[in-house]
DRENSE-81435 format. One line per field, with one value per residue (C-alpha): residue number from 1; residue in one letter; x, y, z. Coordinates in nm, 2 decimals, decimal comma. Example, Ala and Ser with C-alpha at 12.3 -4.5 7.8 and 13.67 -1.06 7.14 Angstrom:
BEGIN
pos c(1/2)
code c(a/s)
c1 c(1,23/1,37)
c2 c(-0,45/-0,11)
c3 c(0,78/0,71)
This chain:
BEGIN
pos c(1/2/3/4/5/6/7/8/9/10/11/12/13/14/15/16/17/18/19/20/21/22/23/24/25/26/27/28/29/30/31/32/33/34/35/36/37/38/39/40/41/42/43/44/45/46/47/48/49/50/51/52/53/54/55/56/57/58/59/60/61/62/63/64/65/66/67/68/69/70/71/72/73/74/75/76/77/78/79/80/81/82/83/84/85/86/87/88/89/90/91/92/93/94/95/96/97/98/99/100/101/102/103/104/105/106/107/108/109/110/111/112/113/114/115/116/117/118/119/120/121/122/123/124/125/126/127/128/129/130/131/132/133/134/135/136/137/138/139/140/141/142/143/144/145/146/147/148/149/150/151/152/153/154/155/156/157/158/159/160/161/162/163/164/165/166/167/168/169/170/171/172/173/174/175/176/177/178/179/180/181/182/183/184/185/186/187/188/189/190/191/192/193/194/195/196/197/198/199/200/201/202/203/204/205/206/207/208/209/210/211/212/213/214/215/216/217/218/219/220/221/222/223/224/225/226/227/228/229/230/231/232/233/234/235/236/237/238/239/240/241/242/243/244/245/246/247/248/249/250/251/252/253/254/255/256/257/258/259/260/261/262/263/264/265/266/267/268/269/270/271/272/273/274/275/276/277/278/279/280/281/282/283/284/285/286/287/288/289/290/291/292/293/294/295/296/297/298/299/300/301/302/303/304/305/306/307/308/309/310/311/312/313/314/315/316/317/318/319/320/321/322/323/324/325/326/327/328/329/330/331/332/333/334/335/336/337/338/339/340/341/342/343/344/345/346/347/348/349/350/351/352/353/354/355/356/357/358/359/360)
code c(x/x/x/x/x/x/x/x/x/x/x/x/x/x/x/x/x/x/x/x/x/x/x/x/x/x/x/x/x/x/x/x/x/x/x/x/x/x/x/x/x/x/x/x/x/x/x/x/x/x/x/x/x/x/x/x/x/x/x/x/x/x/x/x/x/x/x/x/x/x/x/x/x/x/x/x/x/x/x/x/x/x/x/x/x/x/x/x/x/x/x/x/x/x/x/x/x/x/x/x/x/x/x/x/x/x/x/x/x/x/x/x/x/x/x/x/x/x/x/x/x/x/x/x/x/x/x/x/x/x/x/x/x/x/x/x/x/x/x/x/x/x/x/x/x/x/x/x/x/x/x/x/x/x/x/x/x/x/x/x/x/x/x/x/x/x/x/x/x/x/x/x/x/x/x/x/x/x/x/x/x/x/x/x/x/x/x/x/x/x/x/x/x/x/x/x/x/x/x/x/x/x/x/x/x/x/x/x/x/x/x/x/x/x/x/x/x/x/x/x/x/x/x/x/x/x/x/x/x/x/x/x/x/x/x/x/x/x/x/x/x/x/x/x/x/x/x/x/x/x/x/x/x/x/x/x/x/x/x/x/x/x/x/x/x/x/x/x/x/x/x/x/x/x/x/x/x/x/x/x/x/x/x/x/x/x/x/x/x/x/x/x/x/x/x/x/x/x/x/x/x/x/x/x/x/x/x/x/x/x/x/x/x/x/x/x/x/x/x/x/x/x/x/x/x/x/x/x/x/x/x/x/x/x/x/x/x/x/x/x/x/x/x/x/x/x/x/x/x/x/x/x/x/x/x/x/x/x/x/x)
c1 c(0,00/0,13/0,07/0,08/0,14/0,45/0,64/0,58/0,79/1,04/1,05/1,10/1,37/1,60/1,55/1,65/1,94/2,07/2,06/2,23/2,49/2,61/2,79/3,00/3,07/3,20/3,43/3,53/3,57/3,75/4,01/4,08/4,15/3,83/3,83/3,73/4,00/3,92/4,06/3,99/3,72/3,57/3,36/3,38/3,60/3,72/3,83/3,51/3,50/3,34/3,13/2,84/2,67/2,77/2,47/2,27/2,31/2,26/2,00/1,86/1,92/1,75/1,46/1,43/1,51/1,22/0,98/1,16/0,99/1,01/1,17/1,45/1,61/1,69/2,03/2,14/2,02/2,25/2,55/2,51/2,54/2,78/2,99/2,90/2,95/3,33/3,43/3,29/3,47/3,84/3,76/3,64/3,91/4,24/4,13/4,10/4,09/3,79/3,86/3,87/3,51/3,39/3,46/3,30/3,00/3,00/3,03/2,71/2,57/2,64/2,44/2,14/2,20/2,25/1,97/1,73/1,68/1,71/1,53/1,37/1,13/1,00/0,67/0,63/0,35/0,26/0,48/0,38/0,58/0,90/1,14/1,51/1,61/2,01/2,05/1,85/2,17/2,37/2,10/2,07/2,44/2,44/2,17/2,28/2,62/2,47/2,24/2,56/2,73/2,46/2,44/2,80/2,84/2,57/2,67/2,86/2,68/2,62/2,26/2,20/2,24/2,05/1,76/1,75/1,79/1,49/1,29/1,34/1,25/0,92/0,84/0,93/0,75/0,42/0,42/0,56/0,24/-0,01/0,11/0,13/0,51/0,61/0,94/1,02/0,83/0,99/1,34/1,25/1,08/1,37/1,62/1,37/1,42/1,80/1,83/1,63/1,82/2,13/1,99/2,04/2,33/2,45/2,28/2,43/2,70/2,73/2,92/2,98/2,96/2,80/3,13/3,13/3,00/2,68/2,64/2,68/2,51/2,20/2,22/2,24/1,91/1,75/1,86/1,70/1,40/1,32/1,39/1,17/0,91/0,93/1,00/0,73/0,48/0,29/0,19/0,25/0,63/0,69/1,07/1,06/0,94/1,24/1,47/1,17/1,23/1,53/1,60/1,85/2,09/2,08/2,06/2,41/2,54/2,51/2,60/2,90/3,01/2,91/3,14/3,42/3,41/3,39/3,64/3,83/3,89/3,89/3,51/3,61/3,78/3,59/3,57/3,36/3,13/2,84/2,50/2,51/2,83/2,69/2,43/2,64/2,84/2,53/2,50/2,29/2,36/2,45/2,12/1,90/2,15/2,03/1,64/1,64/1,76/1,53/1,26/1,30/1,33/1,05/0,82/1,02/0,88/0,53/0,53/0,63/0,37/0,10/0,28/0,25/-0,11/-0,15/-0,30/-0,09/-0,22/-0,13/0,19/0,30/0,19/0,38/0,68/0,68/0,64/0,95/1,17/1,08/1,16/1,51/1,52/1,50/1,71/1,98/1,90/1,96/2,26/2,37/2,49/2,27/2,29/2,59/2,45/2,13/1,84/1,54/1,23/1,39/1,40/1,02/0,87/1,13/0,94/0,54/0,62/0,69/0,40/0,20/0,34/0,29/-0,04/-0,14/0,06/-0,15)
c2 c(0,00/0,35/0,62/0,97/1,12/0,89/0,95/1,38/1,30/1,11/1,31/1,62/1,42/1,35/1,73/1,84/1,62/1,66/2,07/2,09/1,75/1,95/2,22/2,03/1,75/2,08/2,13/1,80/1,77/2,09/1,99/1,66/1,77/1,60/1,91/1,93/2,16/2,36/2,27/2,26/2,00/2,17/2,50/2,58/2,87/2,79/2,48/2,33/2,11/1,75/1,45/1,61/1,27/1,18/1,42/1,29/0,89/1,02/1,22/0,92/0,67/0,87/0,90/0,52/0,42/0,65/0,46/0,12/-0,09/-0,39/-0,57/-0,88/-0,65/-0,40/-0,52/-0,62/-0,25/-0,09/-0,28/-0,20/0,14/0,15/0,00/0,27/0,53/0,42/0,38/0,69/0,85/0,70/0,83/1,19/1,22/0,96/0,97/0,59/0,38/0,34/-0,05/0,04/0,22/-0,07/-0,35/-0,12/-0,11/-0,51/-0,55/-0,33/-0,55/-0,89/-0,77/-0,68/-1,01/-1,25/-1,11/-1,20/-0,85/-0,95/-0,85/-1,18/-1,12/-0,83/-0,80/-0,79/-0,71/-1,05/-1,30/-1,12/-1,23/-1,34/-1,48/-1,45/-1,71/-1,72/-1,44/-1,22/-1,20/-1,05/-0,80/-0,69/-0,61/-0,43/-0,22/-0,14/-0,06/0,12/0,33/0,42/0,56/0,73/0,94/0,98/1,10/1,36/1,48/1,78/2,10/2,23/2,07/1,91/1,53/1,64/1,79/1,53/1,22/1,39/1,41/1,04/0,94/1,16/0,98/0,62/0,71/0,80/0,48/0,30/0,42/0,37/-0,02/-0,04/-0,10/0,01/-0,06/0,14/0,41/0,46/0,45/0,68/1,00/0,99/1,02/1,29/1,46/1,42/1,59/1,86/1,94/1,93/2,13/2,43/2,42/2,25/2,45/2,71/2,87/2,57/2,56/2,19/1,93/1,57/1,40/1,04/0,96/1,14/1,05/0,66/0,62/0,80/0,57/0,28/0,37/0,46/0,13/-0,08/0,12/0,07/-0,32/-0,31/-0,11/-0,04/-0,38/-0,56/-0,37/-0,64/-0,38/-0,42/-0,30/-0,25/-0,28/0,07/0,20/0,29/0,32/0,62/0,77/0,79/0,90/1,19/1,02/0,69/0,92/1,11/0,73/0,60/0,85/0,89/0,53/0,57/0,90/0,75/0,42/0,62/0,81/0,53/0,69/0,52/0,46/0,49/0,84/1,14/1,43/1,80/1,61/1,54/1,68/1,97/2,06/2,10/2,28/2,53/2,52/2,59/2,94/2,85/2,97/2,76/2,83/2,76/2,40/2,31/2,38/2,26/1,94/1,96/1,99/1,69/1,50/1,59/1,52/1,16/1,13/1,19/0,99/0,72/0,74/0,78/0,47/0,26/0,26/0,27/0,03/-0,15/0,13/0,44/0,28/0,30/0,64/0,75/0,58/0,75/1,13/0,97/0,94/1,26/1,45/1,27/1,39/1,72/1,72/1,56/1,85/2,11/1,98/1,99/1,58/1,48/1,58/1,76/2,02/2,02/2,12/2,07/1,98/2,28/2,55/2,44/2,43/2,82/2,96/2,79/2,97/3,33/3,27/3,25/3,49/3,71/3,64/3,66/4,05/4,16)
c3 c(0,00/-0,09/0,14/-0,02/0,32/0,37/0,02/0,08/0,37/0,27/-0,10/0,18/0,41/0,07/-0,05/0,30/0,36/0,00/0,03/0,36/0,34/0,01/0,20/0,41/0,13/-0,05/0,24/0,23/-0,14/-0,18/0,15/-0,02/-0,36/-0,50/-0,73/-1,12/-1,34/-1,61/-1,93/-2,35/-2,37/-2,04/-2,01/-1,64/-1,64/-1,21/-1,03/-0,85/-0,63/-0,70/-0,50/-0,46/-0,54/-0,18/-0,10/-0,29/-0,21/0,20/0,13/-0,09/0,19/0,47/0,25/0,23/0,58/0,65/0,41/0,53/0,24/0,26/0,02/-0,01/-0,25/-0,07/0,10/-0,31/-0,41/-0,16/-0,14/-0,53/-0,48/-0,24/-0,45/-0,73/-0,46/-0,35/-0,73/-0,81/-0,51/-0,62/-0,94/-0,83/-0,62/-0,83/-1,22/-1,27/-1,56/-1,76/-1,71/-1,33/-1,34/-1,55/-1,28/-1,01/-1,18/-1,27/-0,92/-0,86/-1,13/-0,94/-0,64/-0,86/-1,05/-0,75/-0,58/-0,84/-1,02/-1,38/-1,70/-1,68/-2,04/-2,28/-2,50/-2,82/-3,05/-3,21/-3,01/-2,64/-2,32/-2,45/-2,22/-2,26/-2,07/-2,07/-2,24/-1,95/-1,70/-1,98/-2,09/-1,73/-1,72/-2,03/-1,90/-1,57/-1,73/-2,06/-1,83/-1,56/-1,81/-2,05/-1,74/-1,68/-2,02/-2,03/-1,73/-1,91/-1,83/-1,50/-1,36/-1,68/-1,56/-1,24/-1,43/-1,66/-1,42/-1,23/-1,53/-1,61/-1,24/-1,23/-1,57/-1,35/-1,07/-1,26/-1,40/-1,10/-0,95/-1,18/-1,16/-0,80/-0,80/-0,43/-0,40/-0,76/-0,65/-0,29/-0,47/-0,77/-0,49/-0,23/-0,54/-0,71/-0,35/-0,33/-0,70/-0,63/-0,28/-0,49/-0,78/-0,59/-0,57/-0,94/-1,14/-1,37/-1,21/-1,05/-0,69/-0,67/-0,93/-0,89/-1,05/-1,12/-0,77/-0,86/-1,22/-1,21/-0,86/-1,08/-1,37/-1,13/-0,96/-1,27/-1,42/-1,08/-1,11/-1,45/-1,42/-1,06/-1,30/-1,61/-1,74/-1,53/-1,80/-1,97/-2,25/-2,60/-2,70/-2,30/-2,35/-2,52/-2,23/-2,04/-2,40/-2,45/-2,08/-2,13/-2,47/-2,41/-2,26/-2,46/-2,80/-2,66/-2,56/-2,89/-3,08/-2,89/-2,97/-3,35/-3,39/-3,21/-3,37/-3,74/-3,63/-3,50/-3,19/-2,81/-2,76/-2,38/-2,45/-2,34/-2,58/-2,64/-2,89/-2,70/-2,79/-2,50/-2,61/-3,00/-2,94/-2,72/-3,02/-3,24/-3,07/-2,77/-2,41/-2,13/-1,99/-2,27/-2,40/-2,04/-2,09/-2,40/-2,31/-2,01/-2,23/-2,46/-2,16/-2,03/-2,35/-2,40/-2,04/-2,14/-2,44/-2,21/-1,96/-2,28/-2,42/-2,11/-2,11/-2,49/-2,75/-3,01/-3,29/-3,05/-2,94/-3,31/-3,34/-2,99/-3,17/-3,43/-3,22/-3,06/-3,34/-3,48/-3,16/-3,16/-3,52/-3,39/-3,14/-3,35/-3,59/-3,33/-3,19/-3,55/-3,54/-3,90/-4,24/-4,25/-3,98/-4,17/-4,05/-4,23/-4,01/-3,77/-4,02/-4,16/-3,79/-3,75/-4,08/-3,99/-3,65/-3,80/-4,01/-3,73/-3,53/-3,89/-3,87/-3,54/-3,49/-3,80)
């Protein structure tokens, strides 16, 4: 049984805890050297310091010892993240290898996996339930790992992987509640509450950065929360569900990969390349790369809530809105075509039109 009384709480203990644990992780950060440098792929102008996502895992966990769910998975789902949470830390504070970080997060993975959170089976139109059998341990750890570090990457611009994380986990917790998934929805409001806490003070200018602490223990969560939730849908094309929530960051992922392979560059290296730091190349501001971004987010998070509940016909229909707003964006981040941008500029001239017409 959810109890809206209960999650306002613990939504307000994680937005409390995050806000005021961030000023004396700053402290700490800063008196340890756990600070981020500008340089030439960077656009922070100052050294700032990092591991703010230590704020936001304690102010996560106090919002879930408050709710105190119970669940057998629980234990798995935090020795998970502590695990994310000390590699994140090393790396915040050493630089480690990518090959480090990647055995980190497999170990995160093995708790999730040996406690019997797995992407067990999808649907599909025709067939319905499929199950994947062997292959579903190694699909789990592909999408734990894929979702870690489709975060990680995005997390470029300051409050951009915080916004955008949040987005996704109001989209998870709609549906989490509309299907009676407790434990999916405890997790995804005590980390919407952390965010927020922490939003204050990441946001552009920020004065501390989430680092790799931050941005993998958020695509961790978001990854058990979809596969507590999301995958659990019995609706027709449910495995697009949380591919559609999360779109943004899984678009910048893959189209990281693709450059770098074409370019046969280090798929682990990181580069300026990413779509925030195109369309701040395109002429946008900081501010307005970061709404934009927020934006999309936040209509890939509606399309997925419509396409939870959706018929087989409307779920086409949604996918279809979903691949033309990633069109879009791809337009306006200037990574198709050549920099082209023809569905932009015909949307730019039907708007003047109707401005035209409606100053007249």
């Amino acid at each position: 049984m959810i109890n809206a009384f209960d999650l306002v709480i613990a939504f307000l203990i994680s937005l409390i805890s995050s806000f005021l644990l961030t000023y004396p992780v700053k402290i700490f950060a800063t008196k340890i050297g756990a600070v981020d440098h500008p340089n030439q792929r960077k656009i922070h102008k100052k050294v700032t310091p990092r591991l703010g996502g230590i704020s936001i895992f304690l102010g996560s966990l106090l919002g879930i010892l408050y709710l105190n769910p119970a669940s057998q998975h629980l234990p798995a789902i935090f020795m998970g993240a502590l695990a994310i949470i000390i590699t994140g830390v090393i790396d915040d504070r050493f630089t480690i290898t990518p090959v480090v970080k990647l055995t980190g997060q497999l170990i995160a993975a093995s708790f999730l996996v040996y406690s019997g959170i797995i992407i067990e089976r999808i649907t599909l139109p025709i067939f319905g339930i499929v199950d994947l059998g062997f292959f579903s341990v190694f699909i789990t750890i592909v999408w734990i790992i894929g979702i870690t570090n489709a975060i990680n990457l995005i997390d470029g611009l300051d409050g951009l992987a915080t916004g955008v994380s949040t987005i996704a986990l109001i989209s998870i917790f709609v549906m989490a509640i509309i299907d009676s998934q407790i434990l999916a929805a405890f997790l995804s409001i005590v980390v919407i509450g952390a965010n927020l806490g922490f939003l204050y003070h990441n946001f552009y200018p920020a004065k501390i950065y989430m680092g790799d602490t931050g941005s993998n223990f958020l695509g961790y969560l978001i990854a058990v929360v979809s596969m507590l939730g999301l995958f659990k849908n019995v609706t027709f094309f449910s495995f697009i569900i949380p591919i559609i929530v999360l779109a943004v960051p899984i678009f910048d992922t893959l189209y990281a990969i693709v450059r770098r392979a074409f370019n046969k560059e280090n798929i682990m290296k990181a580069d300026n390349k990413h779509v925030h730091y195109q369309l701040i190349e395109a002429g946008y501001s900081h501010r307005k790369t970061v709404f934009i971004l927020y934006a999309f987010s936040a209509l890939f998070g509606i399309m997925a809530i419509l396409f939870s509940e959706a018929s087989t016909t409307t779920s086409l229909i949604i996918t279809i809105v979903v691949l033309f707003l990633i069109q879009i964006l791809a337009e306006l981040a200037g990574v198709v075509m050549g920099g082209k941008r023809p569905i932009v500029d015909y949307l730019r001239r039907v708007l003047r039109k109707v401005e035209k017409i409606r100053n007249k």
